[in-house]
NUMARFI-343969 format. One record per residue (C-alpha): residue number from 1; x, y, z. Coordinates in steps of 0.05 Angstrom, whole numbers. Example, Ala and Ser with C-alpha at 12.3 -4.5 7.8 and 13.67 -1.06 7.14 Angstrom:
BEGIN
<node i="1" x="246" y="-90" z="156"/>
<node i="2" x="273" y="-21" z="143"/>
***
This chain:
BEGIN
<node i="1" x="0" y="0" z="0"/>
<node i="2" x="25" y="67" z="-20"/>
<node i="3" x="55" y="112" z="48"/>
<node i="4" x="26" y="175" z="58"/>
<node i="5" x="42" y="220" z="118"/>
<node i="6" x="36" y="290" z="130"/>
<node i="7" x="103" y="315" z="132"/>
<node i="8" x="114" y="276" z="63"/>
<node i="9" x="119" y="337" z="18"/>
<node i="10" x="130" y="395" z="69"/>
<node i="11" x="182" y="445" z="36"/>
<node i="12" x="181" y="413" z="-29"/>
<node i="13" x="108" y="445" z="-46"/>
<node i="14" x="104" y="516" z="-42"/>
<node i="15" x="27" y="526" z="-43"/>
<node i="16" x="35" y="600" z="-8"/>
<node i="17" x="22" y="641" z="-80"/>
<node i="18" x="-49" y="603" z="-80"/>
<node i="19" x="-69" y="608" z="3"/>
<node i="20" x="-94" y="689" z="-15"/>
<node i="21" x="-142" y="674" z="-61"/>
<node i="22" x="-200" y="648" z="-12"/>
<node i="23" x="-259" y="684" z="-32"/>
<node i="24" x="-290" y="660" z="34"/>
<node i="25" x="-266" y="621" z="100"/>
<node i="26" x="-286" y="546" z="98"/>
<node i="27" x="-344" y="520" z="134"/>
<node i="28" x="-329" y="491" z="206"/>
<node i="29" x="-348" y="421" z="218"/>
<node i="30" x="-411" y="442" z="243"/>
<node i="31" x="-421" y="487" z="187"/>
<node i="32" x="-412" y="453" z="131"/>
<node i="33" x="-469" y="450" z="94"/>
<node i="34" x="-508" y="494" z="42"/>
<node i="35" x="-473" y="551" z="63"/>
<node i="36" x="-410" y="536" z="40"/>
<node i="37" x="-389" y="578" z="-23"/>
<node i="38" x="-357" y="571" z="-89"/>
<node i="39" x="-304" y="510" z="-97"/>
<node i="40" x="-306" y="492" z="-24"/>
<node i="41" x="-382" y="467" z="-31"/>
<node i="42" x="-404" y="396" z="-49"/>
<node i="43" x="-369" y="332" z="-53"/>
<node i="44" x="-340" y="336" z="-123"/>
<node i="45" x="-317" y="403" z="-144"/>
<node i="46" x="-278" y="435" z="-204"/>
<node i="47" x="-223" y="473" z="-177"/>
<node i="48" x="-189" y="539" z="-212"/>
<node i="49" x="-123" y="580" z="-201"/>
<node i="50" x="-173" y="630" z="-169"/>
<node i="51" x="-214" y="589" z="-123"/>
<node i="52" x="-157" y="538" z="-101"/>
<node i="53" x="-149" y="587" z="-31"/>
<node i="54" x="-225" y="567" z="-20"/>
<node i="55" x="-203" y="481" z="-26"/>
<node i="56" x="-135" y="499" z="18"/>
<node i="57" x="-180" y="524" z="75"/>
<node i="58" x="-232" y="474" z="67"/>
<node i="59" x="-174" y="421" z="79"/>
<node i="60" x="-171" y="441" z="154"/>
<node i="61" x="-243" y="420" z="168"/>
<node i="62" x="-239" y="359" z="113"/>
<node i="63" x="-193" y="323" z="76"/>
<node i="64" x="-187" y="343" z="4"/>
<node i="65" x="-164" y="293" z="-48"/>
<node i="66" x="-137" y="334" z="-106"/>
<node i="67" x="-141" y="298" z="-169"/>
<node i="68" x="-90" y="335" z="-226"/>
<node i="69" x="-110" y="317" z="-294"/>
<node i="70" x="-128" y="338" z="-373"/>
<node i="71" x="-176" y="324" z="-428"/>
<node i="72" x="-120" y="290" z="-473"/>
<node i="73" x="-90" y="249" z="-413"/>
<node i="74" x="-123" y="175" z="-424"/>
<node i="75" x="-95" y="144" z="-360"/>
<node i="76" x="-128" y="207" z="-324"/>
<node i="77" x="-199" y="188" z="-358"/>
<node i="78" x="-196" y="113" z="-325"/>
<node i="79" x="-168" y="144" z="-251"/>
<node i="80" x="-218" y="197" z="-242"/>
<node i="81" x="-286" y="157" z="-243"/>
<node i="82" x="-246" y="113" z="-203"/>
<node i="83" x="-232" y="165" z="-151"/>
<node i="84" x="-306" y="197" z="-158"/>
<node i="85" x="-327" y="132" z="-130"/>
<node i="86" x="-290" y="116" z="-81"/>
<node i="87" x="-295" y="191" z="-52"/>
<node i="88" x="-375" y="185" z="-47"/>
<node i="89" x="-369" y="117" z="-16"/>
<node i="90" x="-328" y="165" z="48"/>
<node i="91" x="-397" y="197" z="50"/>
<node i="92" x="-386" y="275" z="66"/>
<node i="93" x="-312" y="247" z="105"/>
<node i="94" x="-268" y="272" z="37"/>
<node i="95" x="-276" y="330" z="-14"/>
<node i="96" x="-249" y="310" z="-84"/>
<node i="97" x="-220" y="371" z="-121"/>
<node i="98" x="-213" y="367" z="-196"/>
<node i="99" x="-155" y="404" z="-232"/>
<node i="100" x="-148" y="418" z="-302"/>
<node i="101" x="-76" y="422" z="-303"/>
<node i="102" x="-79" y="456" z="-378"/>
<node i="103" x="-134" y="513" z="-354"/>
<node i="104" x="-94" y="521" z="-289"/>
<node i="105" x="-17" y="521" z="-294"/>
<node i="106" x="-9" y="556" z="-227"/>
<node i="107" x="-34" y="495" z="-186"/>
<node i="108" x="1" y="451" z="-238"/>
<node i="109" x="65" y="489" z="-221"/>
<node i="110" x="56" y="490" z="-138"/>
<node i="111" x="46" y="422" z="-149"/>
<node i="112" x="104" y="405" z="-187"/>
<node i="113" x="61" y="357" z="-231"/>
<node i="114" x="115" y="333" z="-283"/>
<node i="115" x="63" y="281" z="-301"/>
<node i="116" x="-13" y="266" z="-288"/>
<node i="117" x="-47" y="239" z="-268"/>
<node i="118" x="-25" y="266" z="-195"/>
<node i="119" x="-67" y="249" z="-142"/>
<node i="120" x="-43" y="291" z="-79"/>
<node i="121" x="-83" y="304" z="-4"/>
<node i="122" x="-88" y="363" z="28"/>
<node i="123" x="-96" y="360" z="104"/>
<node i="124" x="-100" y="426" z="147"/>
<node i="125" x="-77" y="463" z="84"/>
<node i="126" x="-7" y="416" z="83"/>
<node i="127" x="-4" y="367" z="9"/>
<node i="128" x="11" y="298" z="29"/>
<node i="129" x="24" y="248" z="-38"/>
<node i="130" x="-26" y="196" z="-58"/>
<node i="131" x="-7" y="160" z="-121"/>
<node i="132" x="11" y="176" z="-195"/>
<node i="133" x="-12" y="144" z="-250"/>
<node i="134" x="-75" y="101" z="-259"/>
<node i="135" x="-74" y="48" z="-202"/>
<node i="136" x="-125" y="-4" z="-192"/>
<node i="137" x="-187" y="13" z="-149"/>
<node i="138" x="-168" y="-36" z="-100"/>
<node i="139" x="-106" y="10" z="-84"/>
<node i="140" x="-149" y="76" z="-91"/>
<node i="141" x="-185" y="50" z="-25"/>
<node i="142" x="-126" y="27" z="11"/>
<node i="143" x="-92" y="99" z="-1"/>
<node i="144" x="-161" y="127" z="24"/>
<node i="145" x="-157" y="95" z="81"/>
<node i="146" x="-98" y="115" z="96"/>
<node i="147" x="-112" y="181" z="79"/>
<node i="148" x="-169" y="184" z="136"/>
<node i="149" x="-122" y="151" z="187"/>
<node i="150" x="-72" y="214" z="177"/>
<node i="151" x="-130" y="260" z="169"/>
<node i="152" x="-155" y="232" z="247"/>
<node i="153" x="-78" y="230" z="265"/>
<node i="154" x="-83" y="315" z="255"/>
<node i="155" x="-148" y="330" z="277"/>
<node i="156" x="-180" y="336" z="207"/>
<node i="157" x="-245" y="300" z="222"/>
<node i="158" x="-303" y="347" z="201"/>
<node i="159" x="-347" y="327" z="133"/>
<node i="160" x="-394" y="355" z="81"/>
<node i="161" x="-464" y="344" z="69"/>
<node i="162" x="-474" y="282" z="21"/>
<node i="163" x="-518" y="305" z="-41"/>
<node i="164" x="-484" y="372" z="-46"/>
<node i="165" x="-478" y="386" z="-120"/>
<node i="166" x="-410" y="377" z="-164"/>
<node i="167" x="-409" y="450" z="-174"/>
<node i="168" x="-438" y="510" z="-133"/>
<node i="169" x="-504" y="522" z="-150"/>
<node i="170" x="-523" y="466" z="-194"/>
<node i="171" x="-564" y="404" z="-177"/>
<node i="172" x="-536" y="339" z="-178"/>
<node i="173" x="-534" y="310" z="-252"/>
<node i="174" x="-575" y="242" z="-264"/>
<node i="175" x="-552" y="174" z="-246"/>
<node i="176" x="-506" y="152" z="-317"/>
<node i="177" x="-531" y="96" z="-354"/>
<node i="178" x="-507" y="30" z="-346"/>
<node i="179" x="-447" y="12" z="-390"/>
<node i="180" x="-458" y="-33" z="-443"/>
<node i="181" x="-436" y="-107" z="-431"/>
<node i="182" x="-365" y="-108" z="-461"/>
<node i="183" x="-360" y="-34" z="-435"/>
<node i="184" x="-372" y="-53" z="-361"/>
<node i="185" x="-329" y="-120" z="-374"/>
<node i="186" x="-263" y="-76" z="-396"/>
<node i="187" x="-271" y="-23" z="-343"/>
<node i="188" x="-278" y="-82" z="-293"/>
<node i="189" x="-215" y="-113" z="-322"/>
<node i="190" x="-182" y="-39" z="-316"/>
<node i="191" x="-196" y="-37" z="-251"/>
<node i="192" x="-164" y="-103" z="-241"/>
<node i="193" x="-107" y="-76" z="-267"/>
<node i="194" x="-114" y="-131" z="-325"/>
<node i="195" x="-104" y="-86" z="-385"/>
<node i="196" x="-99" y="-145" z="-429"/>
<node i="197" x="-169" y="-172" z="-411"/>
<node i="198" x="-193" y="-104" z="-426"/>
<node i="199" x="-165" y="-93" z="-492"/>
<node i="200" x="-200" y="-159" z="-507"/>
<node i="201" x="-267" y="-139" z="-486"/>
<node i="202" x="-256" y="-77" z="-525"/>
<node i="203" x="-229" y="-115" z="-584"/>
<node i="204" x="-291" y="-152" z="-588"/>
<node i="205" x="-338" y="-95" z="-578"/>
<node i="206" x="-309" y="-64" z="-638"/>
<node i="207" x="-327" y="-131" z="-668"/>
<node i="208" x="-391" y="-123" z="-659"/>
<node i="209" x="-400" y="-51" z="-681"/>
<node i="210" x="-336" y="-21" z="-715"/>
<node i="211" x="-360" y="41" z="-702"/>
<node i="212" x="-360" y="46" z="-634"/>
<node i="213" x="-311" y="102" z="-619"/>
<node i="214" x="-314" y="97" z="-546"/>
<node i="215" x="-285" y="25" z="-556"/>
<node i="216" x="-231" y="41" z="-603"/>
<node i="217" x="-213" y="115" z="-556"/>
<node i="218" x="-211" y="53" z="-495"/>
<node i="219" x="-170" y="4" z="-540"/>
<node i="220" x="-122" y="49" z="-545"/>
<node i="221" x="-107" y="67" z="-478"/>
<node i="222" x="-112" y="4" z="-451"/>
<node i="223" x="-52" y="-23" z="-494"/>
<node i="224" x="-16" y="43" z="-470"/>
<node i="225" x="-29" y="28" z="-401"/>
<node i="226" x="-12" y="-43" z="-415"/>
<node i="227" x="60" y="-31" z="-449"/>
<node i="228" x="83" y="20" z="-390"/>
<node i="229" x="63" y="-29" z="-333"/>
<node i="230" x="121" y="-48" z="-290"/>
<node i="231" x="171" y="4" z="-331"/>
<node i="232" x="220" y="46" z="-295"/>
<node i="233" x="222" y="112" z="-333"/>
<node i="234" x="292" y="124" z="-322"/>
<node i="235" x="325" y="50" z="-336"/>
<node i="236" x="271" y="61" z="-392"/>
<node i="237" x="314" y="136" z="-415"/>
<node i="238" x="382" y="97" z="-405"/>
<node i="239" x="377" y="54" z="-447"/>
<node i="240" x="342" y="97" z="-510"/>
<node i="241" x="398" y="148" z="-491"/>
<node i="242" x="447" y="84" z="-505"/>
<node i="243" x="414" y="49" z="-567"/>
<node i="244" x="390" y="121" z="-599"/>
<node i="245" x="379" y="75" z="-670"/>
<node i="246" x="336" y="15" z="-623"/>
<node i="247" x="265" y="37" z="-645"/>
<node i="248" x="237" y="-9" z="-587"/>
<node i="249" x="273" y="18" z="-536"/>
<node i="250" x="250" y="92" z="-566"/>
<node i="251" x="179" y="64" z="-565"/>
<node i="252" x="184" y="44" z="-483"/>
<node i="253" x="205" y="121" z="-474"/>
<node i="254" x="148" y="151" z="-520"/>
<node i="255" x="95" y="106" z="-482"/>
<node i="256" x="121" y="139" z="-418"/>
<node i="257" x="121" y="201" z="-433"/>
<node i="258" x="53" y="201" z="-458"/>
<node i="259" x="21" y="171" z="-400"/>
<node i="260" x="61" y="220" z="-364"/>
<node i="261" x="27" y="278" z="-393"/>
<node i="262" x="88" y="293" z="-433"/>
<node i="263" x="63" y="290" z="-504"/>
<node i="264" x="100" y="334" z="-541"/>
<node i="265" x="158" y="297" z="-520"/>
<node i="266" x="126" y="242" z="-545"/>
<node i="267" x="123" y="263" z="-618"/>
<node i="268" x="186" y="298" z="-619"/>
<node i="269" x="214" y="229" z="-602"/>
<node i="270" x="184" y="182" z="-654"/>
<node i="271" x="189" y="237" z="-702"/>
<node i="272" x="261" y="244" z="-696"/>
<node i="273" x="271" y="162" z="-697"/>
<node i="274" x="223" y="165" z="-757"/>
<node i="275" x="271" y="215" z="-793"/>
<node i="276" x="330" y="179" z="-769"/>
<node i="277" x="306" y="99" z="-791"/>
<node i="278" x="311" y="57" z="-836"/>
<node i="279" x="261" y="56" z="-895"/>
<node i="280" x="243" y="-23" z="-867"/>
<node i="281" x="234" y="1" z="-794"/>
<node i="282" x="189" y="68" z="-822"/>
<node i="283" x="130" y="31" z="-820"/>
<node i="284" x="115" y="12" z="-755"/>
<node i="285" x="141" y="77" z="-733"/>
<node i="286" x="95" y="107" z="-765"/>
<node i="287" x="36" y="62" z="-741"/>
<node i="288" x="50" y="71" z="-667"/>
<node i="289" x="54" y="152" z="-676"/>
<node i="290" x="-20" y="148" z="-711"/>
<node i="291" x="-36" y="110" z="-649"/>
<node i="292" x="-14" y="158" z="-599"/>
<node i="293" x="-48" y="217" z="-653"/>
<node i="294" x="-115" y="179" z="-630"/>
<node i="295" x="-104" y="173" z="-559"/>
<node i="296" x="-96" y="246" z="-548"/>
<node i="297" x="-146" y="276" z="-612"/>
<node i="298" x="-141" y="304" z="-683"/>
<node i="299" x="-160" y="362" z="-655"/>
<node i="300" x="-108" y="380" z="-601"/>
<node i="301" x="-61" y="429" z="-630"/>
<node i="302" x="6" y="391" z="-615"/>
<node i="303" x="-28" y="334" z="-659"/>
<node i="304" x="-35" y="372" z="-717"/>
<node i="305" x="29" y="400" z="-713"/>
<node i="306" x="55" y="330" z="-700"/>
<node i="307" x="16" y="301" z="-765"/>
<node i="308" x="44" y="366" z="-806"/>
<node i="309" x="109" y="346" z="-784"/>
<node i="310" x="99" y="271" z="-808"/>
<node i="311" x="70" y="288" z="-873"/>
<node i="312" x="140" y="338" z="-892"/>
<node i="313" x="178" y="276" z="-873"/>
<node i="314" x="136" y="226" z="-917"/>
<node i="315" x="142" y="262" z="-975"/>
***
């Protein structure tokens, strides 16, 4: 089970440039309920440069589970339901704080979030780690756990009203439909941490309707997910930085620094191999950067510069 502790990340977080920008002070543990105001209200809440004060004094009554991510991040879209779920099975006893690290650098930055998803806890305004990466839900609960124990440990026992809306003001959004069969089967697999079972639930989804997009978007990730298990990023950087030529030792570094969040890395990489290889080692270079195009989205920027890139090299 992954350590936490209070002290864990004191003086290497500097969260001071965000402690000002409280709009209000948080609720007490007897207060906490509809009056609480902006960010600090409800059990799930979307967190902003600006309101971030507002979550940092909340963290004194509650625990807050802050949960760094982005649109284009795939391991971050299999983590976070995770986390949603295990934080409204604490009933009221954790706040989950959502992060768009693109839309809010500043957190990003106090943070030191070199790669997401970054789950960190804030107790009595202090950051205490969690995990990084997508873990199984098993472990999410274990590390929750664990977060309550510390939470007690420092007097951080208050709670929020369960029912409280996922963003100030708004009611709480209807109960999602059920997930179709081969759907729920890979996401139980994910959970698992069995990526391969869940590429082969997706794989036969897409069987069964090729056009299923939500299969093909999980397909992908899964076998990104899959390929970085158990892979130390910086044995991983060793040996690409020793074999520059060894396209699958390029490929190991790629895959980790796009589940890290680090895509343009990512491209640069495989484009540079690409340029560099052999006319009989193009293709699957190539394939595995179209891949990675998918998993992030034609319509990020850094893809289409990434494709533009590709096509001056084709031709």
């Amino acid at each position: 089970m992954t350590e936490i502790s209070a002290a864990a990340l004191r003086g290497a977080v500097d969260l001071s440039s965000l402690r000002g920008r409280a709009a209000q002070p948080a609720p007490t543990a007897g207060e906490a309920s509809s009056e609480g105001q902006g960010a600090a209200r409800g059990l799930v809440v979307d967190v902003t440069d600006a309101t971030f004060g507002e979550i940092l004094e909340l963290s004194r009554t509650v625990p807050v589970v802050v949960d760094l991510w982005a649109e284009w991040c795939g391991p971050c879209k299999q983590l976070s339901p995770i986390i949603e779920k295990v934080t409204r099975e604490q009933h009221g006893r954790v706040v989950l704080a959502k992060v768009d690290v693109d839309a809010n650098p500043q957190i990003a930055q106090a943070f030191r979030a070199q790669s997401i998803p970054l789950v960190v806890a804030l107790i009595g305004g202090q950051p205490v780690p969690m995990f990084t990466g997508a873990v199984p839900e098993e472990q999410v609960r274990e590390v929750f756990a664990k977060l309550l124990e510390v939470a007690a440990q420092n007097g951080v026992t208050g709670s929020v009203p369960v029912g409280e809306s996922t963003e100030a003001g708004q009611a709480e959004q209807p109960e999602e439909q059920p997930l179709p069969p081969l759907h729920a089967e890979a996401y139980a697999a994910i959970e698992a941490g069995d990526y391969k079972r869940a590429a082969d639930a997706y794989q036969r989804a897409l069987a069964e309707n090729p056009r299923d997009e939500d299969a093909r978007a999980g397909l992908g990730q899964v076998r990104l997910l899959d390929r970085v298990q158990g892979l130390d990023l910086h044995e991983a950087r060793a040996a690409a930085a020793a074999s520059p030529t060894d396209v699958e030792a390029q490929f190991r570094v790629a895959d980790l620094d796009l589940a890290g969040g680090h895509v343009e890395d990512a491209f640069s990489r495989l484009l540079d191999l690409f340029s560099a290889a052999e006319p009989d080692q193009r293709t699957a270079i190539r394939e595995r950067l179209v891949e990675l195009f998918g998993l992030i989205g034609a319509s990020d920027p850094r893809v289409a510069a990434a494709r533009t890139r590709l096509t001056s090299l084709l031709f």
